[in-house]
C-alpha positions in Angstrom: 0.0 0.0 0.0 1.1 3.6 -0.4 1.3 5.9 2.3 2.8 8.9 3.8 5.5 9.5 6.0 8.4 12.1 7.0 11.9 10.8 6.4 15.6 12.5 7.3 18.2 11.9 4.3 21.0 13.7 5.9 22.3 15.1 9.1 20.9 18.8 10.2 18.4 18.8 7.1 14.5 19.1 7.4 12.0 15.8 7.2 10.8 15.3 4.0 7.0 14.5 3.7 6.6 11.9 0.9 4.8 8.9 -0.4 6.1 5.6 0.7 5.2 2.1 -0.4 4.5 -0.3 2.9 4.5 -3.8 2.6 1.6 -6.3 4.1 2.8 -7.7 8.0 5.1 -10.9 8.0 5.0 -12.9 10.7 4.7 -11.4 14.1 4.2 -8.2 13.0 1.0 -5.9 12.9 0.0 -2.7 10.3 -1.3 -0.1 12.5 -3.0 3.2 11.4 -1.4 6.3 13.2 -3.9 8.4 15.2 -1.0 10.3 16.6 2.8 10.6 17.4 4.4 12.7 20.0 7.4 15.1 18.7 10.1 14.0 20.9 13.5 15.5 21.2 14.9 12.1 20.7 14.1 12.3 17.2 15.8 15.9 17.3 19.0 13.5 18.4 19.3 11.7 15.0 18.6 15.1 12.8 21.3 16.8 14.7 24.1 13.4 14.8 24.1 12.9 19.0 23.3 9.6 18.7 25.7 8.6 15.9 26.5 5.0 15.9 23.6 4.5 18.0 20.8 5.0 15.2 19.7 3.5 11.7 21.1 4.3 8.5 19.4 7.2 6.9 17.2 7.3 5.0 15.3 7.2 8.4 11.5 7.6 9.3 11.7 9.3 12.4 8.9 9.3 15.4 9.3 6.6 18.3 6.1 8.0 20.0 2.7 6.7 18.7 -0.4 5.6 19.0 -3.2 4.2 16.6 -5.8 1.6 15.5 -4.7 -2.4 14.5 -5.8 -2.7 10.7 -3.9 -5.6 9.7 -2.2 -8.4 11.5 0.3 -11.2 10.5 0.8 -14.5 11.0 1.1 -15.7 14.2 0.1 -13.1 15.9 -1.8 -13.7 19.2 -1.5 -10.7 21.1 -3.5 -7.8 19.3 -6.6 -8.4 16.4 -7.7 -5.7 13.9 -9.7 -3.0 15.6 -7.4 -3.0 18.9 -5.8 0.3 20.1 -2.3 0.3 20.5 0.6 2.2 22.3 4.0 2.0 21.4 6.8 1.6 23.2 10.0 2.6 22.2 12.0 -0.6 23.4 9.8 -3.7 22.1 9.8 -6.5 24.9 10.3 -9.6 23.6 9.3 -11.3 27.3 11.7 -14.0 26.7 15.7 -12.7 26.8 17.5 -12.1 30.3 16.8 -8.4 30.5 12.8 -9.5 30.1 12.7 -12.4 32.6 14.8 -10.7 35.3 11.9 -7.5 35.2 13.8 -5.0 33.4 12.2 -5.0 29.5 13.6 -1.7 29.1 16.9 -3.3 28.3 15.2 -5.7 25.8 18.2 -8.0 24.6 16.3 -8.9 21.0 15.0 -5.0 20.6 18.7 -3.3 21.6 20.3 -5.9 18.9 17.7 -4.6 16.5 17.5 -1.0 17.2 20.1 0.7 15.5 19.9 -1.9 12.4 16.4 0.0 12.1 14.6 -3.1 10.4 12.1 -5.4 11.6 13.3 -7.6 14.3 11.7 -10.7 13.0 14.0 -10.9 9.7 15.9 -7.9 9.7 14.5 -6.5 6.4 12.9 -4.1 5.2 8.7 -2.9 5.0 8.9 0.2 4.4 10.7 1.8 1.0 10.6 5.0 -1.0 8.8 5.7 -4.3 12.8 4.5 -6.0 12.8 1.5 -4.2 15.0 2.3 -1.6 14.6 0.5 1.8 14.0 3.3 4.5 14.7 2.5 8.5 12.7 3.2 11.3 12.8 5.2 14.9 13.3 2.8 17.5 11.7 0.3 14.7 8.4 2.4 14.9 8.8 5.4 12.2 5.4 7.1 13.9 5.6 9.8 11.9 4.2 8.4 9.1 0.1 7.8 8.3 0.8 3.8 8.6 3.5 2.0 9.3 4.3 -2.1 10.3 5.9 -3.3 13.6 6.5 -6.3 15.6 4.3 -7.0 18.3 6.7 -7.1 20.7 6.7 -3.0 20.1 2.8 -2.4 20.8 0.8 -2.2 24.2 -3.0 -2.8 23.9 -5.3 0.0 26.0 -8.6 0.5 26.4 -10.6 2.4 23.1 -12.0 5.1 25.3 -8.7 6.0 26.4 -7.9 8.8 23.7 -5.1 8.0 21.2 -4.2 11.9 21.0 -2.6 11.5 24.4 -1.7 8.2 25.1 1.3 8.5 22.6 3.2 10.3 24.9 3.2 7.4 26.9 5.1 5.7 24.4 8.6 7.5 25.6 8.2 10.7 27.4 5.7 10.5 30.1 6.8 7.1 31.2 10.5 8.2 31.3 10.1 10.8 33.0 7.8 9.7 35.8 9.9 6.6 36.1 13.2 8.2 36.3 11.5 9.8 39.7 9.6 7.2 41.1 11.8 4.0 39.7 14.8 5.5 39.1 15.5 8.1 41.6 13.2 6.3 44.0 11.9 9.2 45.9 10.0 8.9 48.9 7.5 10.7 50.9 9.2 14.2 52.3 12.3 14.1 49.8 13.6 17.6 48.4 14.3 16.4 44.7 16.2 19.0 41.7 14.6 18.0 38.0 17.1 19.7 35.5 15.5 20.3 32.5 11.3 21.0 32.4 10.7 19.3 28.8 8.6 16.4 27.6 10.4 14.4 30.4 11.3 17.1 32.8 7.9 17.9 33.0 6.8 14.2 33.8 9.6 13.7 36.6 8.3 17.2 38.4 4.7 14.9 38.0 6.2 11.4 39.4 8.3 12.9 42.0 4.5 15.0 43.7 2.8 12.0 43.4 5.7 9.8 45.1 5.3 12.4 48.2 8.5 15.0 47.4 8.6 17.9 49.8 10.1 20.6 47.6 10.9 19.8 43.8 13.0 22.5 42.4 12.7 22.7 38.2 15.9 23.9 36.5 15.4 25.3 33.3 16.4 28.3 31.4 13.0 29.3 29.7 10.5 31.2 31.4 7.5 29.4 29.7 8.8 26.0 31.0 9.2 27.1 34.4 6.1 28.5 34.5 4.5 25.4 32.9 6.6 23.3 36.2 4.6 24.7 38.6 1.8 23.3 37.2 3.1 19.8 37.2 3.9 20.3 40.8 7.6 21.8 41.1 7.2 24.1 44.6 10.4 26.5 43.1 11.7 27.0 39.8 15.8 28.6 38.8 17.0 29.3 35.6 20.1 27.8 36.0 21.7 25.2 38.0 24.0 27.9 39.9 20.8 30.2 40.8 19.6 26.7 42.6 23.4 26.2 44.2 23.2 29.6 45.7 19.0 29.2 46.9 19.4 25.6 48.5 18.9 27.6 51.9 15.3 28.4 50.7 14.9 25.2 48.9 16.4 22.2 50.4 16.8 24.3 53.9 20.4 23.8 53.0 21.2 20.7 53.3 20.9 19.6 49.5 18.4 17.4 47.2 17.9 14.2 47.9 17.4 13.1 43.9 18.4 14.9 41.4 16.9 14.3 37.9 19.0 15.2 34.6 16.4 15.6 31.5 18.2 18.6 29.3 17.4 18.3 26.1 21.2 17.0 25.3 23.1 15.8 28.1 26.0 17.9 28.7 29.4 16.5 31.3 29.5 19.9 32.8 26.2 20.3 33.5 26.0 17.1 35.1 29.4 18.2 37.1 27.4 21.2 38.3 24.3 19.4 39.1 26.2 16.9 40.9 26.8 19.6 43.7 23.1 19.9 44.2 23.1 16.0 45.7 22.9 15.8 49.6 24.5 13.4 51.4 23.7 10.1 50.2 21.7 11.5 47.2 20.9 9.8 44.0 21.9 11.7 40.7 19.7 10.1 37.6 21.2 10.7 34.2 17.9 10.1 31.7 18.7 13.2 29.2 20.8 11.3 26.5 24.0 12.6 26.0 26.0 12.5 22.6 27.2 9.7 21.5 31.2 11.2 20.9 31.4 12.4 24.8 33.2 10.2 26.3 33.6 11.5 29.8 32.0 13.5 32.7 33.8 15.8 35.0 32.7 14.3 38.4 34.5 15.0 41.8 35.2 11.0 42.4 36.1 11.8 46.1 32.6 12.8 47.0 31.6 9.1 45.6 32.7 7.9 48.9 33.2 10.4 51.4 29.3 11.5 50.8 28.1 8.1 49.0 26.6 10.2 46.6 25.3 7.5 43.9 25.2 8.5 39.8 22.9 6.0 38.2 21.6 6.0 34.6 18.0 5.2 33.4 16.6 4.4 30.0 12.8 4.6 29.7 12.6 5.4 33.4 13.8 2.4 34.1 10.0 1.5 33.6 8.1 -1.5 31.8 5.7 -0.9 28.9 3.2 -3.4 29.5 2.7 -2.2 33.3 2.9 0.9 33.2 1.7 2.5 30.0 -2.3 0.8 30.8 -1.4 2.2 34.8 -0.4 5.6 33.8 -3.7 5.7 31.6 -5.3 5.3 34.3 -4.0 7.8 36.8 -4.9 9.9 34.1 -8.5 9.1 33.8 -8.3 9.1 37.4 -7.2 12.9 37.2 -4.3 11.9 39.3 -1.6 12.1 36.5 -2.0 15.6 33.9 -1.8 14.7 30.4 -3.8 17.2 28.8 -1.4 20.2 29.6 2.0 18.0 28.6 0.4 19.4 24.5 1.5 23.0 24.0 -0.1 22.8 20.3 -0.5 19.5 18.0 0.8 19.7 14.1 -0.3 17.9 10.8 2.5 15.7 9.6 3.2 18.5 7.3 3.9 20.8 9.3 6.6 18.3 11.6 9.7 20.7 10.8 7.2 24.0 12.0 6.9 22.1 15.1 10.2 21.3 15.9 11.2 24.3 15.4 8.8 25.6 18.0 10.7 22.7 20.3 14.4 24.1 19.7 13.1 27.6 20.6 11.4 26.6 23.8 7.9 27.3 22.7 6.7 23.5 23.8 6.7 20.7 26.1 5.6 18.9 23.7 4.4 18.9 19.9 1.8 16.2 18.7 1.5 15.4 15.3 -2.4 14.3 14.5 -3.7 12.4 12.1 -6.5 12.3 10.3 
């Protein structure tokens, strides 16, 4: 079938909207209709080169956030039927390697071997190709910027059909990541003073986990006004523009005696930064690197002494150290609930056409998040 979908050609050039020809599901894998994909800066990652060595091949079809309606299934498939709603998540979960059986899915043995092959995990070819015949790669194996597009089943998380589409993509990456890298990660706990630097997509969702884990004072660190702003609605209690305006207000925040967690979620990880924010830890604080860093930095400037003599702990966390098939359908429902704010996470949602307006809206700081809809 022919549909369309946005695809990156080369480094630091804008997605190209075109026709594609998808192929029918093989075996294990499902066609799925896009209702909508989230505008992650993830994606922003592979445009820009961060994550070289880490991603497909281009040509790429980008988007790793989605949600949308089963229209097609292949063989074998016992876990979803046509007319089921679907989430995405990122990091498929096979259920049967190691990282699976052992309770962390987010380090998915068979999806990290696939992943930066950008194929289908089943056969490692190709379903997706351009009008020339060209095989094109997928985000995370998802390309959910695209009207249609064919995954394995391993990828997709079945939810309710009342549970609208529009925001349950975000659960597919963001809002689990960031809620998880508070409660799972960071593990905060009822009175905790907790430092989120960096009040994105996930930002946002780690100033949400760490109020509804019980924090006492969550500080949001972020340079743009609008974003701060937009923290104290999630639940931050005080808000600096920079990690040295917290340094120098810890007497107001933390009473002076330092954050218990502190939460990295820049948009691009950076070693100084996290140098800096180290110095914001308590004794015996956590420090949770989730913001992805590029892929040619090859060290952090840490003091190593404070390791022991404070037993300050620097732990990373992919996905929020979360699990797709518990949490995405629990999340939902905290949000139904009106326990967990989805609504307010969308600054403004985008046609697919308009995907390179709406991320440059996201590198001026105009968004938490962009959401492409579909029609």
């Amino acid at each position: 079938m022919r549909t369309r979908a946005a695809i990156l050609r080369e480094l630091n050039a804008p997605w190209s909207v075109e026709e594609i020809e998808l192929d029918s599901p093989k075996a294990g894998e499902v066609l799925v209709k896009l209702s909508a994909s989230g505008m992650c800066h993830s994606d922003e990652h592979v445009v820009t080169g961060d994550l070289a060595g880490a991603t497909p091949p281009m040509p790429i079809i980008g988007g790793h956030e989605g949600a949308g309606v089963v229209v097609e299934v292949g063989e074998g498939v016992s876990s979803l039927a046509v007319g089921d709603h679907v989430v995405f998540g990122f990091i498929p979960a096979c259920g049967r390697c190691e990282s699976c059986v052992t309770g962390h899915s987010n380090l998915c043995d068979a999806g990290g071997e696939a992943f930066p092959l950008g194929l289908q995990m089943t056969d490692g070819t190709a379903r997706h190709h351009d009008l020339d015949g060209n095989d094109l790669t997928l985000m995370c194996l998802l390309g959910t910027f695209a009207e249609h597009t064919v995954v394995n089943e391993a990828s997709c998380v079945k939810i309710q059909p009342d549970w609208p589409l529009d925001k349950a993509c975000l659960l597919g990456c963001g809002v689990v990541t960031g809620w998880g890298s508070a409660v799972y990660a960071a593990d905060v706990q009822p009175g905790e003073y907790v430092a989120v630097v960096g009040v994105g997509g996930i930002g946002a969702n780690a100033v949400q986990g760490a109020r509804m884990a019980g924090a006492r004072a969550i500080a949001a660190i972020d340079p743009v006004e609008f974003k701060r702003e937009k923290a104290m609605e999630f639940g931050a209690t005080h808000t600096y523009s920079s990690i040295q305006e917290a340094l120098e207000n810890m007497g107001d925040s933390t009473w002076g005696r330092g954050f218990d967690k502190v939460i990295m979620t820049m948009g691009v990880g950076d070693g100084d930064a996290l140098g800096q924010a180290f110095w914001l830890g308590a004794k015996r604080s956590k420090i949770v690197v989730t913001n992805i860093h590029p892929t040619a930095e090859q060290s952090i400037a840490i003091p190593a002494a404070m390791l022991t003599l404070f037993e300050k702990q620097v732990v990373g966390s992919l996905f929020g150290s979360g699990n797709i098939r518990r949490d995405i359908p629990r999340l939902l429902e905290l949000y139904t609930q009106g326990q967990l704010n989805l609504d307010d996470l969308v600054t403004r949602t985008y046609t697919l056409d308009q995907i390179n307006e709406g991320y440059d809206a996201m590198r001026n700081g105009e968004n938490i998040r962009g959401v492409i809809v579909f029609d």
